[in-house]
The first five atom37 places (N, CA, C, CB, O) and aatype in JSON, in Angstrom:
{
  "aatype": [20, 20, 20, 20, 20, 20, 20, 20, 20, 20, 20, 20, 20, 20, 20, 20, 20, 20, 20, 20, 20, 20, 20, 20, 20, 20, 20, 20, 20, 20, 20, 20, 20, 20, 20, 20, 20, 20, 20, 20, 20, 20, 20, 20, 20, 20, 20, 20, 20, 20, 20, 20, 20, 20, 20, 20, 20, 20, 20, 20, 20, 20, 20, 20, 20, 20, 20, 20, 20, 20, 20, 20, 20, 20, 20, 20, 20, 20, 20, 20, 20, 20, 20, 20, 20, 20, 20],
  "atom_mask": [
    [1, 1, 1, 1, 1],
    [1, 1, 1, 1, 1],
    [1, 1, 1, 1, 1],
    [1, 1, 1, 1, 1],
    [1, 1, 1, 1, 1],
    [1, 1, 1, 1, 1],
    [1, 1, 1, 1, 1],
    [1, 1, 1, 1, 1],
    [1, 1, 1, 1, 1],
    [1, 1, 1, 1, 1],
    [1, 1, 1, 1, 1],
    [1, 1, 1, 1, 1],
    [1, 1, 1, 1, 1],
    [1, 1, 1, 1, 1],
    [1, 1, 1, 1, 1],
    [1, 1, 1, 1, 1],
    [1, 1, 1, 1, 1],
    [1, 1, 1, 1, 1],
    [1, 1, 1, 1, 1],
    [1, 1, 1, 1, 1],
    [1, 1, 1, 1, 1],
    [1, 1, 1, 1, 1],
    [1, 1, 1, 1, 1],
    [1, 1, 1, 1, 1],
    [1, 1, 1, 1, 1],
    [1, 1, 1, 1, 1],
    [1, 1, 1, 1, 1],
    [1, 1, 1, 1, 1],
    [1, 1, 1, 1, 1],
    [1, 1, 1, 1, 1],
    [1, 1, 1, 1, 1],
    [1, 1, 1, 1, 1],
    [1, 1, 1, 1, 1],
    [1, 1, 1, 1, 1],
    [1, 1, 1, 1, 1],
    [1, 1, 1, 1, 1],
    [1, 1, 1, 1, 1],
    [1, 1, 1, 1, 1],
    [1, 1, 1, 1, 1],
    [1, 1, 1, 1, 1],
    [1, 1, 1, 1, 1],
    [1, 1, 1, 1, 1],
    [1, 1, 1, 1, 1],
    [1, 1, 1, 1, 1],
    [1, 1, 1, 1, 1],
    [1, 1, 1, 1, 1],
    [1, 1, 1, 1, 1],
    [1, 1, 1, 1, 1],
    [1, 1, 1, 1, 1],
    [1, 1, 1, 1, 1],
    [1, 1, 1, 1, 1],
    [1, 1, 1, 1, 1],
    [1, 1, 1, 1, 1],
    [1, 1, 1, 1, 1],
    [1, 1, 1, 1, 1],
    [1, 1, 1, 1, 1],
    [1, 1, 1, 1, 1],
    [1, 1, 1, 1, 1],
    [1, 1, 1, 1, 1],
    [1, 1, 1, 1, 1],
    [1, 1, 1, 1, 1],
    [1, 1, 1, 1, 1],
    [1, 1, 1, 1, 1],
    [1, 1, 1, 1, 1],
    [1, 1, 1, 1, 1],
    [1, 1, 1, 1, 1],
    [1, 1, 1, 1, 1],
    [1, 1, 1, 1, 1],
    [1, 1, 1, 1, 1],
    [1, 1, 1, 1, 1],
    [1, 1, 1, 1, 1],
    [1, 1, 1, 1, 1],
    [1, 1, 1, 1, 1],
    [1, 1, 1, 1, 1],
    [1, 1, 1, 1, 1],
    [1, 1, 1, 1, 1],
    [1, 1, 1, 1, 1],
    [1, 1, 1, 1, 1],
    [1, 1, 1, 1, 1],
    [1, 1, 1, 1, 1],
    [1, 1, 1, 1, 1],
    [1, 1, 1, 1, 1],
    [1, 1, 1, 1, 1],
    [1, 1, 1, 1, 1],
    [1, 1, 1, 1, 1],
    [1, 1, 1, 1, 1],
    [1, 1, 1, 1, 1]
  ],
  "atom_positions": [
    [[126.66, 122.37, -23.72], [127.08, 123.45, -22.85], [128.54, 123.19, -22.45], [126.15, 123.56, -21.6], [128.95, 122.06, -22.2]],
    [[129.42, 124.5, -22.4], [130.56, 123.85, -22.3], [130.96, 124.59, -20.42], [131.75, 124.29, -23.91], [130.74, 125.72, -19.98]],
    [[131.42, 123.69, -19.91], [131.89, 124.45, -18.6], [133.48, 124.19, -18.75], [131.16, 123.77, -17.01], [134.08, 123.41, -19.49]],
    [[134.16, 125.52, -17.35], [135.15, 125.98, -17.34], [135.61, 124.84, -16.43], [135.23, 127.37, -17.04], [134.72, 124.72, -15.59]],
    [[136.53, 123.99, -16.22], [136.89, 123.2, -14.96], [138.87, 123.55, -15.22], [136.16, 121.07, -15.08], [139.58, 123.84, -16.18]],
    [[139.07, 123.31, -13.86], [140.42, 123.15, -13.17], [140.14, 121.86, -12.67], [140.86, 124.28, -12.01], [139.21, 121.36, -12.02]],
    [[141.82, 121.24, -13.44], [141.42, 119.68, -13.12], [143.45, 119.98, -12.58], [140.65, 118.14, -15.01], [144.33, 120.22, -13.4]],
    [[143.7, 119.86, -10.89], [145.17, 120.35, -10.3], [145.14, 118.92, -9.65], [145.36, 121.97, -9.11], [144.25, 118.07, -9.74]],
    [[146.25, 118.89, -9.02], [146.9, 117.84, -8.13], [147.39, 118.69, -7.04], [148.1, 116.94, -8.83], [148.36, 119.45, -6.97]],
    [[146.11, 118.23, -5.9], [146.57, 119.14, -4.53], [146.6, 117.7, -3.77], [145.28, 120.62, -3.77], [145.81, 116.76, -3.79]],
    [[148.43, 118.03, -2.78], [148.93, 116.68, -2.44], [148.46, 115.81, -2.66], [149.12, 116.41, -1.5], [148.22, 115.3, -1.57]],
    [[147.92, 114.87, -3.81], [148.58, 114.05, -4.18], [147.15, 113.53, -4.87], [149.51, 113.3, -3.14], [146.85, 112.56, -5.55]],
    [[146.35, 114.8, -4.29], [144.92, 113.66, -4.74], [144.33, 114.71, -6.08], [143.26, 113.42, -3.01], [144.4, 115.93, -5.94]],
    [[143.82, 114.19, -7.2], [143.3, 114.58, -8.44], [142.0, 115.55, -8.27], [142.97, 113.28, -9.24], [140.93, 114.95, -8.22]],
    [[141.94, 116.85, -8.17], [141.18, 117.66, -8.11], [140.22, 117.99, -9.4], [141.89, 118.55, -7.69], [140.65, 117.96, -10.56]],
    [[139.15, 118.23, -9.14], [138.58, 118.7, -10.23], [137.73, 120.32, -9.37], [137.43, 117.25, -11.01], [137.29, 120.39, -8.22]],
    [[137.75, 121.25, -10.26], [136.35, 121.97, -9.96], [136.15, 122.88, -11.23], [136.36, 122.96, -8.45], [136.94, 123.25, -12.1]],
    [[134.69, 123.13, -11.01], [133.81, 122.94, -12.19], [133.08, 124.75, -11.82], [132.52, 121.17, -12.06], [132.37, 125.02, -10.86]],
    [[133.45, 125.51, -12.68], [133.03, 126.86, -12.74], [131.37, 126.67, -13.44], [134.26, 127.85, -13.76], [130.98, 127.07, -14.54]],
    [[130.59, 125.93, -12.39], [129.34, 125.64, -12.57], [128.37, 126.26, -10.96], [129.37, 123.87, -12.92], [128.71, 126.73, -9.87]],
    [[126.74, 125.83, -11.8], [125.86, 126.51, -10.72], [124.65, 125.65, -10.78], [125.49, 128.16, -11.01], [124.47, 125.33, -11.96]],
    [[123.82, 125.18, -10.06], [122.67, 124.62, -10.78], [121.57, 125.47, -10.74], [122.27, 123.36, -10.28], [121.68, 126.4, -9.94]],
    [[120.6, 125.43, -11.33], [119.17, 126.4, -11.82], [118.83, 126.62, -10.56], [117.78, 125.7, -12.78], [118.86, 127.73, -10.02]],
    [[118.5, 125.56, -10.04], [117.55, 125.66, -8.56], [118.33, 126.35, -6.96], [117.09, 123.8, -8.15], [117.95, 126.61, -5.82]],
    [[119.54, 126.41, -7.72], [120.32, 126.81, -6.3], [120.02, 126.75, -4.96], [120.57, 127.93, -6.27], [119.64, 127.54, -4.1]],
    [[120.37, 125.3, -5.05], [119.96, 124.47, -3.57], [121.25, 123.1, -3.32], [117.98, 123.56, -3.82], [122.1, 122.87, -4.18]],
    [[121.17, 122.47, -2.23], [122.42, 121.72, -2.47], [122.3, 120.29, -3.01], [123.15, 121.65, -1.21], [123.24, 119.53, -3.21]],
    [[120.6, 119.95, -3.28], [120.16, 118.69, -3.73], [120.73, 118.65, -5.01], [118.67, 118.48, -3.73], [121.5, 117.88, -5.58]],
    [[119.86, 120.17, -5.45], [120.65, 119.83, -7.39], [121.79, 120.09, -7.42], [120.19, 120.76, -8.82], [122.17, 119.66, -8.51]],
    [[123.09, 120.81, -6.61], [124.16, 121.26, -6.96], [124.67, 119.57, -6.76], [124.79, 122.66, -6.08], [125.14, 119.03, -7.76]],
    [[124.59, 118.92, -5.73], [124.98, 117.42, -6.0], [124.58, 116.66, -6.89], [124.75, 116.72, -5.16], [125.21, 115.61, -6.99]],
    [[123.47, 116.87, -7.8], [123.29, 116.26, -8.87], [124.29, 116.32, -10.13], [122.15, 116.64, -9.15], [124.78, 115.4, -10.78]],
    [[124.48, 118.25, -10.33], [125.61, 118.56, -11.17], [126.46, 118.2, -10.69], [125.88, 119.68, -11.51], [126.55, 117.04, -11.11]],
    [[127.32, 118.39, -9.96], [128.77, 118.04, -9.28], [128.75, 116.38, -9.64], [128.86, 118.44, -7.29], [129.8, 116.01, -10.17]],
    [[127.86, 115.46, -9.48], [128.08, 114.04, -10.18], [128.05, 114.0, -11.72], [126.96, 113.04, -9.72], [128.83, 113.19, -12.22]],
    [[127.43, 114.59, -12.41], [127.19, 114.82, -13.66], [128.47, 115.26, -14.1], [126.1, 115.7, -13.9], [129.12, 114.4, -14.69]],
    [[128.99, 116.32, -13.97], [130.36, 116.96, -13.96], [131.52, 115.87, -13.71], [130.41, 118.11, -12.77], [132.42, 115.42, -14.42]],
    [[131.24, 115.73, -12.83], [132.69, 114.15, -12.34], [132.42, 113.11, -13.77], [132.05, 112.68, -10.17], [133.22, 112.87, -14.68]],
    [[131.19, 112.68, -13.6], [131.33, 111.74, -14.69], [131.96, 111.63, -16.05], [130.4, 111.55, -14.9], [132.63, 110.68, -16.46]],
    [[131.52, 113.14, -16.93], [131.82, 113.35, -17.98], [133.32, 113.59, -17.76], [131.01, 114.3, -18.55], [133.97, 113.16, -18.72]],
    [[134.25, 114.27, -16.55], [135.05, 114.47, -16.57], [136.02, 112.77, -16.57], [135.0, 115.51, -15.66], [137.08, 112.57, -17.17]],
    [[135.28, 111.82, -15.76], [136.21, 110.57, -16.18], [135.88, 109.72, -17.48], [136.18, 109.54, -15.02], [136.34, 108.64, -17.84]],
    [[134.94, 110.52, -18.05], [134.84, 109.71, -19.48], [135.85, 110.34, -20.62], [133.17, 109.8, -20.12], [136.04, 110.03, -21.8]],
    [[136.44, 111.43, -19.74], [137.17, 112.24, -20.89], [138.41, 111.53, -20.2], [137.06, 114.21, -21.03], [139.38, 112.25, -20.43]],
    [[138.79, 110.45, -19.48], [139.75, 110.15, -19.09], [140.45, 110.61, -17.75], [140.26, 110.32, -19.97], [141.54, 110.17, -17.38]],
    [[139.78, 111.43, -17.14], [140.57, 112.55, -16.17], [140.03, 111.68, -14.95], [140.03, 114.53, -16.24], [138.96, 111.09, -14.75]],
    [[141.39, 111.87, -14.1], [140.96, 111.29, -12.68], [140.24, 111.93, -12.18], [141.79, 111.08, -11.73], [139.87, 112.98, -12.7]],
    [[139.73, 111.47, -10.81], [138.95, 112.95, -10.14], [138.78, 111.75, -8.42], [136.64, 113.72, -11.38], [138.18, 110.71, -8.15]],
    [[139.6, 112.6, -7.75], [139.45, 112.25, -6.48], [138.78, 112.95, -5.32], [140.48, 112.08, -6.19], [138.29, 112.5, -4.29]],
    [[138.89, 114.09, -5.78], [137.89, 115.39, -5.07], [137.23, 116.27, -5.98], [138.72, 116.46, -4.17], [137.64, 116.26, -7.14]],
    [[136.16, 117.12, -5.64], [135.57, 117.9, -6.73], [134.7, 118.75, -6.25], [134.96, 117.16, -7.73], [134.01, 118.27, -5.34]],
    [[134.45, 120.03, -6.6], [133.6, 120.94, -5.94], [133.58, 121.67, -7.42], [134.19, 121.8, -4.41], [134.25, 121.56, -8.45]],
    [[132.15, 122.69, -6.86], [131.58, 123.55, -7.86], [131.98, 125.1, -7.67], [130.04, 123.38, -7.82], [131.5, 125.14, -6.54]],
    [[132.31, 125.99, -7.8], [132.83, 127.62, -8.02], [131.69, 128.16, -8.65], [134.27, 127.91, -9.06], [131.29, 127.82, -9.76]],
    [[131.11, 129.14, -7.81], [130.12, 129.57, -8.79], [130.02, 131.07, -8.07], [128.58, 128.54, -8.9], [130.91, 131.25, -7.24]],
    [[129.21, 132.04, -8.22], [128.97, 133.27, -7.67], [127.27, 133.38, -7.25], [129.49, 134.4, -8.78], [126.34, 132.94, -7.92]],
    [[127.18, 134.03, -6.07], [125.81, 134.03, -5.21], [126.24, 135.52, -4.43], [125.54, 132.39, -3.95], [127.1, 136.1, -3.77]],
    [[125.2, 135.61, -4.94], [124.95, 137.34, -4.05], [126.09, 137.91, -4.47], [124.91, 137.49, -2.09], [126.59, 138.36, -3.44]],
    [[126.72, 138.12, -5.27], [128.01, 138.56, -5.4], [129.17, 138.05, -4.88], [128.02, 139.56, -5.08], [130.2, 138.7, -4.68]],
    [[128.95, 136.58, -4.62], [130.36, 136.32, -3.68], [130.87, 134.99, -4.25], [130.07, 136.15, -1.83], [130.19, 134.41, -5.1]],
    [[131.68, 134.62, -3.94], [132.6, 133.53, -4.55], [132.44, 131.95, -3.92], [134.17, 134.04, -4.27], [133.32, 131.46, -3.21]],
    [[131.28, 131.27, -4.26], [130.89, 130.54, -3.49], [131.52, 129.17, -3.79], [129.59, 130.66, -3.46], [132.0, 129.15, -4.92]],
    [[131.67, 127.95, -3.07], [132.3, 126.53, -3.1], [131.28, 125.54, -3.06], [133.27, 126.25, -1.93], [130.45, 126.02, -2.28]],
    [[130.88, 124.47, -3.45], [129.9, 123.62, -2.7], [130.7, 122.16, -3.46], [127.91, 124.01, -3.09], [130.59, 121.95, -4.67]],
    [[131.3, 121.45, -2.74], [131.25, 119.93, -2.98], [132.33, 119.13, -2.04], [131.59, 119.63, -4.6], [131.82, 119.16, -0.92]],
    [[133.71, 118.34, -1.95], [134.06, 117.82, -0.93], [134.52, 118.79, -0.03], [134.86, 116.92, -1.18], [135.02, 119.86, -0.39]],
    [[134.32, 118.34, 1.45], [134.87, 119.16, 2.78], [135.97, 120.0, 2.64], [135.3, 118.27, 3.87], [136.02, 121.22, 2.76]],
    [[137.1, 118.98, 2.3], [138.5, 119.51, 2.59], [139.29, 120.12, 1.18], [139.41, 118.19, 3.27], [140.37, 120.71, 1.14]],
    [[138.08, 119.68, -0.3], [138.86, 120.23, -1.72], [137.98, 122.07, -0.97], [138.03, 119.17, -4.05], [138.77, 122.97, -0.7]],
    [[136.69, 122.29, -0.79], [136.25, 123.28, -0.29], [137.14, 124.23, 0.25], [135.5, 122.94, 0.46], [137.41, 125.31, -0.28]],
    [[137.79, 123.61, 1.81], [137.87, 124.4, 2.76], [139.73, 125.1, 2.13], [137.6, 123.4, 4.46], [140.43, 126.05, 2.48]],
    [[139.86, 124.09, 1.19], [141.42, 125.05, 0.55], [141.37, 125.97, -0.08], [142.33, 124.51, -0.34], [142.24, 126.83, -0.22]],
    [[140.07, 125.87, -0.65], [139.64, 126.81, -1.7], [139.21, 128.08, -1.34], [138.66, 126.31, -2.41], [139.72, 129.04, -1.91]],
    [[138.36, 128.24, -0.48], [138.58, 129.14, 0.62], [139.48, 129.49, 0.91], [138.3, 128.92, 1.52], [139.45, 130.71, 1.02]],
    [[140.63, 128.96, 1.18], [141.93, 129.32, 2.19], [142.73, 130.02, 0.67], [142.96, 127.53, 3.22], [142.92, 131.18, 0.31]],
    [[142.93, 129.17, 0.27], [143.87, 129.66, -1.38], [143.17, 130.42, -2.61], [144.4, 128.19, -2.28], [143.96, 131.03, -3.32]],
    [[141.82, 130.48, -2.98], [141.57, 131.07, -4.06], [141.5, 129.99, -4.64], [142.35, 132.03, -4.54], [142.01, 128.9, -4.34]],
    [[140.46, 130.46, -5.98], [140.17, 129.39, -6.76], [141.27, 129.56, -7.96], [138.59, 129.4, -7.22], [141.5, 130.7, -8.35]],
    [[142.04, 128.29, -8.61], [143.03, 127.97, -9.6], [142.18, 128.86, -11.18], [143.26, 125.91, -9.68], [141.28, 129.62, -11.55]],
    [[143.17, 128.14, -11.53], [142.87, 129.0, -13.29], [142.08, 127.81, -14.09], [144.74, 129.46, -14.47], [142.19, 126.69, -13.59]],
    [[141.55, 127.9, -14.89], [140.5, 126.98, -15.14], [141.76, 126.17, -16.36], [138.69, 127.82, -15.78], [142.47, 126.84, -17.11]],
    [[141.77, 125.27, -16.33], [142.7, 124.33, -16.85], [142.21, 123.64, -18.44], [142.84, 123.17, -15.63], [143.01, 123.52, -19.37]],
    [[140.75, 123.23, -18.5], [140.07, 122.7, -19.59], [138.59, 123.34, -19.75], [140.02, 121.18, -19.41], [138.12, 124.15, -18.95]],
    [[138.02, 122.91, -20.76], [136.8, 123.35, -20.85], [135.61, 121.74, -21.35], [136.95, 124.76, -22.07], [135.79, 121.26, -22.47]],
    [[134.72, 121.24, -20.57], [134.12, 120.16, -20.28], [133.14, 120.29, -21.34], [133.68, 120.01, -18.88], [132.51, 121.27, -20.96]],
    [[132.51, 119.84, -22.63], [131.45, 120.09, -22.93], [130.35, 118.59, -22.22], [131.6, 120.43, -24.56], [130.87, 117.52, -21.91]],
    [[129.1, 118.82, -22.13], [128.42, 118.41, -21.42], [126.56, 118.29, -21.93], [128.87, 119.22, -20.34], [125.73, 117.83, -21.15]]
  ]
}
């Protein structure tokens, strides 16, 4: 499966987020993916100091993973998807 990720440098720390969702849409499994996701992303070499998931719910543009990569994302819009992760 291949997912969409934006892998940016917001001040100073290595962002990742992952145009992902998990089946169960709950926040147990979305933290399962969101580790799953990080991982493959540092086996492909890529830093990752923060990381959240982008996905759509009820029609809306939803965030789920660190506090403060979240609460920018919110504030700014989500980036352009930078790579594509297969997984």
């Amino acid at each position: 499966m291949q997912i969409n990720i934006a892998h940016i440098n917001i001040q100073g720390q290595s962002c990742l987020i992952c145009d992902a969702e998990s089946p169960n849409h709950n926040d147990n499994a979305r933290s399962v993916l969101l580790a799953q996701l990080v991982a493959a992303a540092r086996a492909k070499n890529l830093r990752v100091d923060k990381s959240a998931l982008a996905f759509t719910e009820h029609g809306r543009l939803k965030f789920y993973g660190s506090t403060d990569l979240v609460g920018f994302l919110v504030n700014n819009g989500l980036p352009r998807w930078t790579h594509a992760l297969t997984v």
